[in-house]
PQR file with spaces between the fields and no chain letter, atoms N, CA, C, O and H, PARSE charges and radii, in Angstrom:
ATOM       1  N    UNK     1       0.854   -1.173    0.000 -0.4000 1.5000
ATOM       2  CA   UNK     1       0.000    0.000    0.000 -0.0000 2.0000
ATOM       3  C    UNK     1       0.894    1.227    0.000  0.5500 1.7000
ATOM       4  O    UNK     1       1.771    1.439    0.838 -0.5500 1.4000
ATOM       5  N    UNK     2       0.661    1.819   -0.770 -0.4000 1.5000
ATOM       6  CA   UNK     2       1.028    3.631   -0.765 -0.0000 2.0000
ATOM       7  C    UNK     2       0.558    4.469   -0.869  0.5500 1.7000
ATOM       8  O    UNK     2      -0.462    4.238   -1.519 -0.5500 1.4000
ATOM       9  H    UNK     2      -0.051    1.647   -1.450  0.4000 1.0000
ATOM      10  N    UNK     3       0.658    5.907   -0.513 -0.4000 1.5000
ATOM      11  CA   UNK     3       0.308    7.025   -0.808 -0.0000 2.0000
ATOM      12  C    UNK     3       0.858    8.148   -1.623  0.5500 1.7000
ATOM      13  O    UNK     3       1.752    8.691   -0.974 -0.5500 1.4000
ATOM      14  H    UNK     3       1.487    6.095    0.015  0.4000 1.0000
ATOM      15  N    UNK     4       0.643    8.843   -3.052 -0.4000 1.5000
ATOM      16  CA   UNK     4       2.051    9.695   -2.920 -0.0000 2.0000
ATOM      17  C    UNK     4       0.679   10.987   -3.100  0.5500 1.7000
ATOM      18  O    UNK     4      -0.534   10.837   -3.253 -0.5500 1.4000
ATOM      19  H    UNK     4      -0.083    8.401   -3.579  0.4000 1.0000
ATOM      20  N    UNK     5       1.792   12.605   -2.968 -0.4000 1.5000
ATOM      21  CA   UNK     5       0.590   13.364   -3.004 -0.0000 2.0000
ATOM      22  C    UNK     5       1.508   14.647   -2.988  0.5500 1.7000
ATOM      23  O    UNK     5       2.012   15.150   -1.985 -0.5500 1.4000
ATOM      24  H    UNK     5       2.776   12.726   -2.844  0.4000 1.0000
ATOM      25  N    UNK     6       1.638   15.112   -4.391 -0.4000 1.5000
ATOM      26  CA   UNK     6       2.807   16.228   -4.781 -0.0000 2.0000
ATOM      27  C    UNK     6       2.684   16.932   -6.575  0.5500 1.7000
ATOM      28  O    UNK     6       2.086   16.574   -7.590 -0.5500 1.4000
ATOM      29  H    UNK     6       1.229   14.703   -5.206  0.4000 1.0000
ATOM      30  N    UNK     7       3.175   17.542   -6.387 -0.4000 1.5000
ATOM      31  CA   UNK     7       3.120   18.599   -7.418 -0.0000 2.0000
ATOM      32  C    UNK     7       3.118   17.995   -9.125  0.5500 1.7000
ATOM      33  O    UNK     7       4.222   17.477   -9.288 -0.5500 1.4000
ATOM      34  H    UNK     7       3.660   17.833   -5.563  0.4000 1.0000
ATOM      35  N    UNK     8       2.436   17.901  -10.189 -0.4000 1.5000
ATOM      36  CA   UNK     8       2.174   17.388  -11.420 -0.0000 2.0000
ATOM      37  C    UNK     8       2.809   18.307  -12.189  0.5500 1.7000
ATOM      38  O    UNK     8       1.987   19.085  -12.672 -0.5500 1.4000
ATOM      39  H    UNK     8       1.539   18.322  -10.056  0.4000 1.0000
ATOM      40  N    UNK     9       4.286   18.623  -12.608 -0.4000 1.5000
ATOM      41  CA   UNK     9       4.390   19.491  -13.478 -0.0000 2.0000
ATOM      42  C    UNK     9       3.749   19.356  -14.888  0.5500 1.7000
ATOM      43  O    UNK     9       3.734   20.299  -15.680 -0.5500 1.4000
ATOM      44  H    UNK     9       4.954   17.991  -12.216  0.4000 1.0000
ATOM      45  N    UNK    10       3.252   18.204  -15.143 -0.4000 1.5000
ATOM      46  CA   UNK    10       2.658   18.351  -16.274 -0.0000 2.0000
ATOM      47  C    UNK    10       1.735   18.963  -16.679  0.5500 1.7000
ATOM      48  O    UNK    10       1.755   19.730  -17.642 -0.5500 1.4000
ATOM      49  H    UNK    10       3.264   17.439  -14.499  0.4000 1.0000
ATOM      50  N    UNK    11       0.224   18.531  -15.555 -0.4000 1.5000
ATOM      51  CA   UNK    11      -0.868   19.114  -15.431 -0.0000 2.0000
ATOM      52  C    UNK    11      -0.987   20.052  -14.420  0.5500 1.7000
ATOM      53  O    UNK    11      -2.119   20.232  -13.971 -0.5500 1.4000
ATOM      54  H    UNK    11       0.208   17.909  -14.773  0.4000 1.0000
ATOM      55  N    UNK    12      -0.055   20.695  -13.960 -0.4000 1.5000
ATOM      56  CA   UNK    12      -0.317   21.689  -13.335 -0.0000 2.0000
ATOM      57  C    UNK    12      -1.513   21.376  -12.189  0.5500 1.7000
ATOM      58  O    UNK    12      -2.510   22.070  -11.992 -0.5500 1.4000
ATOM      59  H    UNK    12       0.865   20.549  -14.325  0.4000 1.0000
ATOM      60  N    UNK    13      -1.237   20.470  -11.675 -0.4000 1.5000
ATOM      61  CA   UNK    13      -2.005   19.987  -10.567 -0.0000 2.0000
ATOM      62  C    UNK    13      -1.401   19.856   -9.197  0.5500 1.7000
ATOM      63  O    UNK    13      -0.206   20.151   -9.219 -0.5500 1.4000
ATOM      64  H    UNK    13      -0.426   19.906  -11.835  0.4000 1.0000
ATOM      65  N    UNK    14      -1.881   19.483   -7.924 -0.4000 1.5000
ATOM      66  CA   UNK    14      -1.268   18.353   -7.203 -0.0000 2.0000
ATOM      67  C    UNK    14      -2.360   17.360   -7.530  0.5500 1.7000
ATOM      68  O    UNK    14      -3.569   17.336   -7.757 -0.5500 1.4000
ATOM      69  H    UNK    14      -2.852   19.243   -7.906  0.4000 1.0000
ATOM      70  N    UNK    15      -1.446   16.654   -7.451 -0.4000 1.5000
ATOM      71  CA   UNK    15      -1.921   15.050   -7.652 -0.0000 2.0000
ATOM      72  C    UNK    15      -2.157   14.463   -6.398  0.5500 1.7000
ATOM      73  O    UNK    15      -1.526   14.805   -5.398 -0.5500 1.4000
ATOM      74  H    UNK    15      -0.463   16.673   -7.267  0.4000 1.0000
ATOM      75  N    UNK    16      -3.233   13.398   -6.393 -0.4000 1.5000
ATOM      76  CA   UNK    16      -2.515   12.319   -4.975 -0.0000 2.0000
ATOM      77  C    UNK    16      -3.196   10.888   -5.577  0.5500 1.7000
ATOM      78  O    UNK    16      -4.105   10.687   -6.382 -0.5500 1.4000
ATOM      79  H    UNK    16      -3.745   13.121   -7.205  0.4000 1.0000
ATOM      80  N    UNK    17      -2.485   10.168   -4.948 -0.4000 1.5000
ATOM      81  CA   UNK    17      -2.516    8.603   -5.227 -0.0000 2.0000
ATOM      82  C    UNK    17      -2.327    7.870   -4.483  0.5500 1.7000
ATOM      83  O    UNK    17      -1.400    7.848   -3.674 -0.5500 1.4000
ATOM      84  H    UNK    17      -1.746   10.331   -4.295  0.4000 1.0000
ATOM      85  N    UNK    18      -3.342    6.989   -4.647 -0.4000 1.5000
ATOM      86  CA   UNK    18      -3.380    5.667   -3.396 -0.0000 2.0000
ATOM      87  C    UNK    18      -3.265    4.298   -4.373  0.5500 1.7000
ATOM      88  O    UNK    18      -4.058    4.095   -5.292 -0.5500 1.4000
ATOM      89  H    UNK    18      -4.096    7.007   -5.304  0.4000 1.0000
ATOM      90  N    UNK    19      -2.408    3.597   -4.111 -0.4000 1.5000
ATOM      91  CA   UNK    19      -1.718    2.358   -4.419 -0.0000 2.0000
ATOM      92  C    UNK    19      -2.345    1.244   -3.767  0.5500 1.7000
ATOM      93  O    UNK    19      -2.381    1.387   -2.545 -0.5500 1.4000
ATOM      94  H    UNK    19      -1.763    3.762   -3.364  0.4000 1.0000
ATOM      95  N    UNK    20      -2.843    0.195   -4.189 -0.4000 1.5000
ATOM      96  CA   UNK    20      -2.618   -1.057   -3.531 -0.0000 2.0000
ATOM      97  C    UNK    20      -2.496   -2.764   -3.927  0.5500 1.7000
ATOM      98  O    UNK    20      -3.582   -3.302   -4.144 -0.5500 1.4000
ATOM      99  H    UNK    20      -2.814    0.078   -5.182  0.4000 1.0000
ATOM     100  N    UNK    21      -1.673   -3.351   -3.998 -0.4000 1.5000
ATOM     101  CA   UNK    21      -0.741   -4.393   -4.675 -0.0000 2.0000
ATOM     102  C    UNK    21      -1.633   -5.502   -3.961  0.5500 1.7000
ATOM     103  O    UNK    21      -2.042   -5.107   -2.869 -0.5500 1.4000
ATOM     104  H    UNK    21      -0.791   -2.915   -3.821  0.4000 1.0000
ATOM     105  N    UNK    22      -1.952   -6.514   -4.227 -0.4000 1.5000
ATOM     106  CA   UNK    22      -1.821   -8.156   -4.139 -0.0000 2.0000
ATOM     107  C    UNK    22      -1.228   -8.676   -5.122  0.5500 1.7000
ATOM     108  O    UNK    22      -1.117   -8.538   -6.340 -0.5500 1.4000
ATOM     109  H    UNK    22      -1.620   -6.835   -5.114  0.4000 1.0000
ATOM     110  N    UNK    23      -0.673   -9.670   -3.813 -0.4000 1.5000
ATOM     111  CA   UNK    23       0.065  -10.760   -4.892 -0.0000 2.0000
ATOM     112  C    UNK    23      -0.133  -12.115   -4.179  0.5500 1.7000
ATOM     113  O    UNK    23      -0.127  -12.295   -2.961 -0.5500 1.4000
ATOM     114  H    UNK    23      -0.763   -9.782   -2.824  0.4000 1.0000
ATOM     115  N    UNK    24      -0.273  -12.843   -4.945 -0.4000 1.5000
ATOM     116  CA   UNK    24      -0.664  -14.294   -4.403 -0.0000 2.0000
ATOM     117  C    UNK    24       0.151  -15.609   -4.988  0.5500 1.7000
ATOM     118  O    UNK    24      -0.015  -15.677   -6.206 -0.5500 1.4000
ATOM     119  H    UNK    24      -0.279  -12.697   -5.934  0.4000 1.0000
ATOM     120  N    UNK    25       0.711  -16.325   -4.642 -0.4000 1.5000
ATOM     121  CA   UNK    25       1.733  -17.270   -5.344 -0.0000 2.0000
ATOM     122  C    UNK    25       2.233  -18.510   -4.332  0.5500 1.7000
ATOM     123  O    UNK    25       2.784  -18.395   -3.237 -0.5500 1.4000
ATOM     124  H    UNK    25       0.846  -16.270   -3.653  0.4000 1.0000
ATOM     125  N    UNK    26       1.906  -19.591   -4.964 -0.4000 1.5000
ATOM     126  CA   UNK    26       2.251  -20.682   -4.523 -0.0000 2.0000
ATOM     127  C    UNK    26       3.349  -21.888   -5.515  0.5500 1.7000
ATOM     128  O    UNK    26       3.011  -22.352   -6.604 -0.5500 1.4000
ATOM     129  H    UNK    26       1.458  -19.684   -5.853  0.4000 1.0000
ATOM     130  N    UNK    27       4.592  -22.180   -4.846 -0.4000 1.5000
ATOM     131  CA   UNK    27       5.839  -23.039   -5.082 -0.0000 2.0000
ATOM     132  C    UNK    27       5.115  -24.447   -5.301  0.5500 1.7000
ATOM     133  O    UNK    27       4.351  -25.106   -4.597 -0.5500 1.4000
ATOM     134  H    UNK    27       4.867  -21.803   -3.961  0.4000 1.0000
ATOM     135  N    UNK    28       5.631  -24.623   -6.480 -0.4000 1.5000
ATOM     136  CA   UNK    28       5.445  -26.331   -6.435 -0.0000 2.0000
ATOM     137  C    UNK    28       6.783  -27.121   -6.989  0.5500 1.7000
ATOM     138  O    UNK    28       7.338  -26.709   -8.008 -0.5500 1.4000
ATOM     139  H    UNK    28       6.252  -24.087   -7.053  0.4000 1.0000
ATOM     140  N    UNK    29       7.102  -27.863   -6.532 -0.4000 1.5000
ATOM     141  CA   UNK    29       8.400  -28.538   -6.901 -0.0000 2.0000
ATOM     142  C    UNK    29       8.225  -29.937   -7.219  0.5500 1.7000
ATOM     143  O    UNK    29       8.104  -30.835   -6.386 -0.5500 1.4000
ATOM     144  H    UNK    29       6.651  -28.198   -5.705  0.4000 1.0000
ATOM     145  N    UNK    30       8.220  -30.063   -8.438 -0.4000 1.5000
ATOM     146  CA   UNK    30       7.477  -31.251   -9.394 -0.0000 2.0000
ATOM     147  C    UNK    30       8.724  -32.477   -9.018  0.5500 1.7000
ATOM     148  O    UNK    30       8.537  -33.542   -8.428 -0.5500 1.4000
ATOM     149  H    UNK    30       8.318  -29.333   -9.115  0.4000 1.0000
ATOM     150  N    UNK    31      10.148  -31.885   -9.621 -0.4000 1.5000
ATOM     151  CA   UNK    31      11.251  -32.920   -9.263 -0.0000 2.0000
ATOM     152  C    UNK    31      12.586  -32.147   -8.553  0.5500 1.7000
ATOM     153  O    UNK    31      12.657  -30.929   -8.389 -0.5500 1.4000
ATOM     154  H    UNK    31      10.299  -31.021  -10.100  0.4000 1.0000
ATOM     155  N    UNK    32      13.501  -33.012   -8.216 -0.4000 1.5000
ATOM     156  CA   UNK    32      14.942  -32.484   -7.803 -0.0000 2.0000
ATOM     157  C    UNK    32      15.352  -31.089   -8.179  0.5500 1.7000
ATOM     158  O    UNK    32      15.462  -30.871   -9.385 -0.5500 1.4000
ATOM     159  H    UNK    32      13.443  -34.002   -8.350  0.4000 1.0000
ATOM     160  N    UNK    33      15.600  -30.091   -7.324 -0.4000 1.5000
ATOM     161  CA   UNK    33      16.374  -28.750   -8.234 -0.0000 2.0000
ATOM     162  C    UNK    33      15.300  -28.319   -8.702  0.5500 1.7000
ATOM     163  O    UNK    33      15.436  -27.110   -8.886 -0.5500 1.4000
ATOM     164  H    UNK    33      15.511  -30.268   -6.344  0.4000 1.0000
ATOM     165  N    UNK    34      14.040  -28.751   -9.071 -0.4000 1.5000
ATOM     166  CA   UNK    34      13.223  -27.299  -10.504 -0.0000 2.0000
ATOM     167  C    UNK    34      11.804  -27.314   -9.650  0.5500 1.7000
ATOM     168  O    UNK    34      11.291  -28.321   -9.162 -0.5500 1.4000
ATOM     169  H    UNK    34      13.930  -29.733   -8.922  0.4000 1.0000
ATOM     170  N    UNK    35      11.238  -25.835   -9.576 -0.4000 1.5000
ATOM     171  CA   UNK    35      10.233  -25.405   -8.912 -0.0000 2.0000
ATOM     172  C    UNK    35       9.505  -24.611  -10.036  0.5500 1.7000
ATOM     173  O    UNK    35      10.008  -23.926  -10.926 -0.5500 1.4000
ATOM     174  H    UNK    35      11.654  -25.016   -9.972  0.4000 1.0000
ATOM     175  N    UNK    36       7.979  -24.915   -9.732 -0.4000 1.5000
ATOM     176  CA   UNK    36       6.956  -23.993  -11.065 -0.0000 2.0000
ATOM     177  C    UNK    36       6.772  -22.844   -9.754  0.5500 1.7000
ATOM     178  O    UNK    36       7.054  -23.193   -8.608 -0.5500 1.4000
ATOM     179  H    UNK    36       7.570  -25.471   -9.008  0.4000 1.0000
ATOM     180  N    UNK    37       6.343  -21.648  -10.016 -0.4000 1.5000
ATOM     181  CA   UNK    37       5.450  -20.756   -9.450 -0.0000 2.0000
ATOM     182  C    UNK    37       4.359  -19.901  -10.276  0.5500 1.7000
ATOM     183  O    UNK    37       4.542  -18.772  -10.732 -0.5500 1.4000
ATOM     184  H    UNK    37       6.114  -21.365  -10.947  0.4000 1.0000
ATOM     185  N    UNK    38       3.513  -20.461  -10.344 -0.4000 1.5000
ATOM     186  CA   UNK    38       2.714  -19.520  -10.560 -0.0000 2.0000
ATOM     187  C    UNK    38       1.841  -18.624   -9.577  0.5500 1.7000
ATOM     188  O    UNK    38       1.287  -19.068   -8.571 -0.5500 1.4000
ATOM     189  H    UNK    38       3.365  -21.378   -9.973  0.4000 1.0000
ATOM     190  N    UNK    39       1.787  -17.088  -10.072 -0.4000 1.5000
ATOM     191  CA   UNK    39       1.494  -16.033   -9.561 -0.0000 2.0000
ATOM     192  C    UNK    39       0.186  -15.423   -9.874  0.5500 1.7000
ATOM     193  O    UNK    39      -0.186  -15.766  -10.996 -0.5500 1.4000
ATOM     194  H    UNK    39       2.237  -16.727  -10.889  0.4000 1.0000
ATOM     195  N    UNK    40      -0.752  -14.529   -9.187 -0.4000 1.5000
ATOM     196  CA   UNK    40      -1.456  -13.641   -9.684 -0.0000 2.0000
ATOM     197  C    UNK    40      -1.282  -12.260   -8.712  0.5500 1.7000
ATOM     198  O    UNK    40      -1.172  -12.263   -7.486 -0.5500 1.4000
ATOM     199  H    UNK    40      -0.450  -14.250   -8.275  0.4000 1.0000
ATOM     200  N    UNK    41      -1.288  -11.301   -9.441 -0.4000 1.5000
ATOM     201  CA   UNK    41      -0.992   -9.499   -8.878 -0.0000 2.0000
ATOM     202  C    UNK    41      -1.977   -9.175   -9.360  0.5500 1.7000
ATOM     203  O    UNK    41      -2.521   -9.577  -10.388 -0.5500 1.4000
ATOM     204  H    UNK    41      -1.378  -11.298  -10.437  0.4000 1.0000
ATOM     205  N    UNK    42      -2.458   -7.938   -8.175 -0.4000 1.5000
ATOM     206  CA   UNK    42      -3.750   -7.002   -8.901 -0.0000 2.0000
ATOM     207  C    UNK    42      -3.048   -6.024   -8.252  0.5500 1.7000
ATOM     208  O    UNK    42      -2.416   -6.326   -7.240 -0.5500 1.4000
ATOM     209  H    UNK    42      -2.016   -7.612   -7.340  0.4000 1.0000
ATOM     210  N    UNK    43      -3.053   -4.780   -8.711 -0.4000 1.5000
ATOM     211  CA   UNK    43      -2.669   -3.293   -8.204 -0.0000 2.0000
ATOM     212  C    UNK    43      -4.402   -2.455   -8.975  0.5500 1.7000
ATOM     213  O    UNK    43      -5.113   -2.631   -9.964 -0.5500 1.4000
ATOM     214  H    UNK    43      -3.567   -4.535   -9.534  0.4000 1.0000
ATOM     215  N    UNK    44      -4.371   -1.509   -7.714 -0.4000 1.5000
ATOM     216  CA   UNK    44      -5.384   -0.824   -7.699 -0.0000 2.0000
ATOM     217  C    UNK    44      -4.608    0.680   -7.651  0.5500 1.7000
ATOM     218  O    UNK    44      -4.207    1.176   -6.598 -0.5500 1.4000
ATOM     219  H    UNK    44      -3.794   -1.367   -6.911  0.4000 1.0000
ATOM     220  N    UNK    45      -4.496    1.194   -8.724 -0.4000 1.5000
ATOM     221  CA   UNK    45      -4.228    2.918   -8.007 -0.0000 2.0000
ATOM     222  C    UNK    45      -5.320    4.278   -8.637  0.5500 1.7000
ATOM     223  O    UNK    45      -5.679    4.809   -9.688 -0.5500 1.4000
ATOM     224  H    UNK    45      -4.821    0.791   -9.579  0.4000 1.0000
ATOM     225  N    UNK    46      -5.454    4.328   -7.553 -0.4000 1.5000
ATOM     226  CA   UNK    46      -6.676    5.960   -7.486 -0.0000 2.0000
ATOM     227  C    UNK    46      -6.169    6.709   -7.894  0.5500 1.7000
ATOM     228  O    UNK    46      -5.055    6.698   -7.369 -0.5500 1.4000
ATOM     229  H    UNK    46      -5.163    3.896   -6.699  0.4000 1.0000
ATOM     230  N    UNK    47      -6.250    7.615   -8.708 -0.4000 1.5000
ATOM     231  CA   UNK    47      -5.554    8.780   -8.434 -0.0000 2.0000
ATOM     232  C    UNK    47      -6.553   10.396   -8.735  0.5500 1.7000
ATOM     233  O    UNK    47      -7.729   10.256   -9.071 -0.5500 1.4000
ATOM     234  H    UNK    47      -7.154    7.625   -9.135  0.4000 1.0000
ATOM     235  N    UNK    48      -6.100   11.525   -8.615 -0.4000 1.5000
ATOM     236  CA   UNK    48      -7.228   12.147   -9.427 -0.0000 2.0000
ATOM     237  C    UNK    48      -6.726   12.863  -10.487  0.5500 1.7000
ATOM     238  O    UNK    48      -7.375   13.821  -10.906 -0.5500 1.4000
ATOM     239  H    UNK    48      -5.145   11.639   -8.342  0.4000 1.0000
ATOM     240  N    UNK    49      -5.488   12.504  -11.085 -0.4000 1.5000
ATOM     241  CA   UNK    49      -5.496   12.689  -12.557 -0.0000 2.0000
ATOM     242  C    UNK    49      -5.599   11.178  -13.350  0.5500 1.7000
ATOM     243  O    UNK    49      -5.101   10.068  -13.164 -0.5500 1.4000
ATOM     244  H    UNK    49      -4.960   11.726  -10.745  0.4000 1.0000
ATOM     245  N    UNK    50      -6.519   11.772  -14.325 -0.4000 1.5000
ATOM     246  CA   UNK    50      -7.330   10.388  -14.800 -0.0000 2.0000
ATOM     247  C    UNK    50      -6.023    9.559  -15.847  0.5500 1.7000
ATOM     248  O    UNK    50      -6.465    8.587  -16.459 -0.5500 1.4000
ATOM     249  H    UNK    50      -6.923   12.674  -14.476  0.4000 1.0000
ATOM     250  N    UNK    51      -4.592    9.852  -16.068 -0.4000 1.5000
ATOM     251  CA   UNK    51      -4.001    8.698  -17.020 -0.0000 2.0000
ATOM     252  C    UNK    51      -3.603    7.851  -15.646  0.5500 1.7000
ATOM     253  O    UNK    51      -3.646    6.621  -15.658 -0.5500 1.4000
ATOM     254  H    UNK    51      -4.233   10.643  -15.571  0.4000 1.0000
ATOM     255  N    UNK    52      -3.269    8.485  -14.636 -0.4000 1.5000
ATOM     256  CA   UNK    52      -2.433    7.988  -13.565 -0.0000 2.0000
ATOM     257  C    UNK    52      -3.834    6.816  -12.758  0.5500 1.7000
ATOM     258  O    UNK    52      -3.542    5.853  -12.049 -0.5500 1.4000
ATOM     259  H    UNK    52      -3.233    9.484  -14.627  0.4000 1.0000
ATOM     260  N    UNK    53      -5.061    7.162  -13.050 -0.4000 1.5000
ATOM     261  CA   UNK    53      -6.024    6.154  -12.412 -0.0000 2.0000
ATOM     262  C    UNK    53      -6.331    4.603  -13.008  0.5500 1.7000
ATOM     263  O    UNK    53      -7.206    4.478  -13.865 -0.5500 1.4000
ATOM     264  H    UNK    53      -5.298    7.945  -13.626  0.4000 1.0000
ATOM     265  N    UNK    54      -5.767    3.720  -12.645 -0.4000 1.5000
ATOM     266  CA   UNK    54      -5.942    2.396  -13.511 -0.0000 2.0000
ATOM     267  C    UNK    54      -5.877    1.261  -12.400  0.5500 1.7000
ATOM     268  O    UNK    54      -5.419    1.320  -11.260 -0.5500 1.4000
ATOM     269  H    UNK    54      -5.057    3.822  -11.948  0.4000 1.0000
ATOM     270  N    UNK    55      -6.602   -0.013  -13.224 -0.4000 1.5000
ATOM     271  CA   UNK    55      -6.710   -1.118  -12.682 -0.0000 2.0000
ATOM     272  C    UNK    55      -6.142   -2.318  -13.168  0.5500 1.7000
ATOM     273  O    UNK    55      -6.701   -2.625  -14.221 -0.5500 1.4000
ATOM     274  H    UNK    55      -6.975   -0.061  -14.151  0.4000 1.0000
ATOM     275  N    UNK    56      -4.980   -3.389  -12.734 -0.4000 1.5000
ATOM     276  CA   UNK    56      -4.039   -4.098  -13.562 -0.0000 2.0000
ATOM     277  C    UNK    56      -4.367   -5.864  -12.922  0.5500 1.7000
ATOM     278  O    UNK    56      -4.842   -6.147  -11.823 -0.5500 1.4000
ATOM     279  H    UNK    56      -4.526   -3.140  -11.879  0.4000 1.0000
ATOM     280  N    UNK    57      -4.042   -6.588  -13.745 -0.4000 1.5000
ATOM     281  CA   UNK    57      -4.492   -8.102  -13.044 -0.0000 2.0000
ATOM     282  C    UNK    57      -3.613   -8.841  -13.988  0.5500 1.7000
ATOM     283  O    UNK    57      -3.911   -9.050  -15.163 -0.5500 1.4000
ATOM     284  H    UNK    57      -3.656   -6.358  -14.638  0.4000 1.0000
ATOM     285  N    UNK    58      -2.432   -9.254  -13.370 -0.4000 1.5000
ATOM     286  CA   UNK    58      -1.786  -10.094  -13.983 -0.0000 2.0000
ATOM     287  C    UNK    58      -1.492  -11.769  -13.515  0.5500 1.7000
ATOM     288  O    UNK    58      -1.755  -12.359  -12.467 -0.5500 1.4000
ATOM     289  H    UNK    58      -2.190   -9.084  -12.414  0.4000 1.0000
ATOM     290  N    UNK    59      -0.767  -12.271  -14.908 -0.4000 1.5000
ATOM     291  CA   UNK    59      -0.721  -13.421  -14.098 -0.0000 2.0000
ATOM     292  C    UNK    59       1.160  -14.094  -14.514  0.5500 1.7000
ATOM     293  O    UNK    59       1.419  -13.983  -15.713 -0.5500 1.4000
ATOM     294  H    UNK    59      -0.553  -11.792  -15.760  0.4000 1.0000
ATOM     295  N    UNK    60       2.015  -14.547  -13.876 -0.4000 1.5000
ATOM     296  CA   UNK    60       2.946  -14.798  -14.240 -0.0000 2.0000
ATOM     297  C    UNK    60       3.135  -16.181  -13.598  0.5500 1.7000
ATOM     298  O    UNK    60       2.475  -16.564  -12.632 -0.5500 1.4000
ATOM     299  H    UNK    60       1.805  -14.637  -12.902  0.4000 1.0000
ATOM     300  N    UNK    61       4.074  -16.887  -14.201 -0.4000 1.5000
ATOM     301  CA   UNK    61       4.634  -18.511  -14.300 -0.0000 2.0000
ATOM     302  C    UNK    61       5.711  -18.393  -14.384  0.5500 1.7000
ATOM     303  O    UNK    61       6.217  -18.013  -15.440 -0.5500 1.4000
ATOM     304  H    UNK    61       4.610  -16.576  -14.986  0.4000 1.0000
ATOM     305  N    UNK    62       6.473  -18.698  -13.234 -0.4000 1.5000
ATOM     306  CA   UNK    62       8.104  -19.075  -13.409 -0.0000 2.0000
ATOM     307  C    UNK    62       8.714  -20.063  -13.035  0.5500 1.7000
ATOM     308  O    UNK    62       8.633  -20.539  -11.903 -0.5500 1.4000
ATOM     309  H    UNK    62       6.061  -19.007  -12.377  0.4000 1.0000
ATOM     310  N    UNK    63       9.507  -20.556  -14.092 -0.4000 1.5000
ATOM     311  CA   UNK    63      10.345  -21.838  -13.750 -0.0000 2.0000
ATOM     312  C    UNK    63      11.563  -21.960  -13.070  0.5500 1.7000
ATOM     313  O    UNK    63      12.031  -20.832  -12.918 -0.5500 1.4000
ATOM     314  H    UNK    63       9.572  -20.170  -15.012  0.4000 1.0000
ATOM     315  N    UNK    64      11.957  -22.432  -12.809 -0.4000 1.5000
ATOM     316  CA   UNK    64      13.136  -22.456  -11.673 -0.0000 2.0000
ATOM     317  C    UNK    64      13.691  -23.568  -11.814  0.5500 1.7000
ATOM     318  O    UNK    64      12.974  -24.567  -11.873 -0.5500 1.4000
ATOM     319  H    UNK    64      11.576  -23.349  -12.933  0.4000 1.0000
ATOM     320  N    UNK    65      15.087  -23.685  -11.905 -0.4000 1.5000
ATOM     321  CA   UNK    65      16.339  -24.379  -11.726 -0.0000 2.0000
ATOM     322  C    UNK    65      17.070  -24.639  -10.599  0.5500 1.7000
ATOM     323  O    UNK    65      16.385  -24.590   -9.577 -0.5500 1.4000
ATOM     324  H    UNK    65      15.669  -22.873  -11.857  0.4000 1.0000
ATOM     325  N    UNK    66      18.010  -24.849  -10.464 -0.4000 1.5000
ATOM     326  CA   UNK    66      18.982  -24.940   -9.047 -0.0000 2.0000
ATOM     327  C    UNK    66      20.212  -25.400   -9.451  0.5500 1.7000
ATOM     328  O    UNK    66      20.296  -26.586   -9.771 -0.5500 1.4000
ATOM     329  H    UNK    66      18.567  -24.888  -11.294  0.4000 1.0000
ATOM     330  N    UNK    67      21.221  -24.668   -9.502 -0.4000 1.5000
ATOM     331  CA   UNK    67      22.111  -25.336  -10.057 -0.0000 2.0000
ATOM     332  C    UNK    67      23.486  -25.189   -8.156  0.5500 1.7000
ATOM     333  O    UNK    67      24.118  -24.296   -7.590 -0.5500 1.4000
ATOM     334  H    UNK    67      21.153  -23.705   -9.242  0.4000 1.0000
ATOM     335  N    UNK    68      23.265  -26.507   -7.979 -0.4000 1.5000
ATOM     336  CA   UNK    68      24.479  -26.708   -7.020 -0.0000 2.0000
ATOM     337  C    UNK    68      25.498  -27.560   -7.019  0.5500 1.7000
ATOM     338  O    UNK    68      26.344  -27.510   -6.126 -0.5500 1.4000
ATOM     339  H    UNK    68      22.752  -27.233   -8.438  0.4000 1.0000
């Protein structure tokens, strides 16, 4: 979670913005050394200049090695 809340030289505004992240992800380790993770993130940020206001939902998969 964040807040920011400061001067827009672009739009000649102050701006302010409220942030907030989930992330959710669980390890699975199929064999020796290599782990899957798959992920899902949502970020929520408010803001009251409208490019800076958006809603995001991703999803990512990563593979993993181990080399020892």
């Amino acid at each position: 979670d964040r807040s920011y809340g400061g001067a827009d030289p672009l739009f000649l505004v102050t701006r302010g913005d409220n942030q907030t992240d989930l992330r959710l992800g669980l390890t699975y380790t199929p064999w020796k050394l290599w782990s899957i993770t798959p992920q899902l993130a949502h970020t929520r940020n408010s803001s009251d200049v409208v490019i800076n206001d958006f809603e995001r939902t991703q999803v990512f998969v990563t593979l993993r090695r181990e080399f020892r």
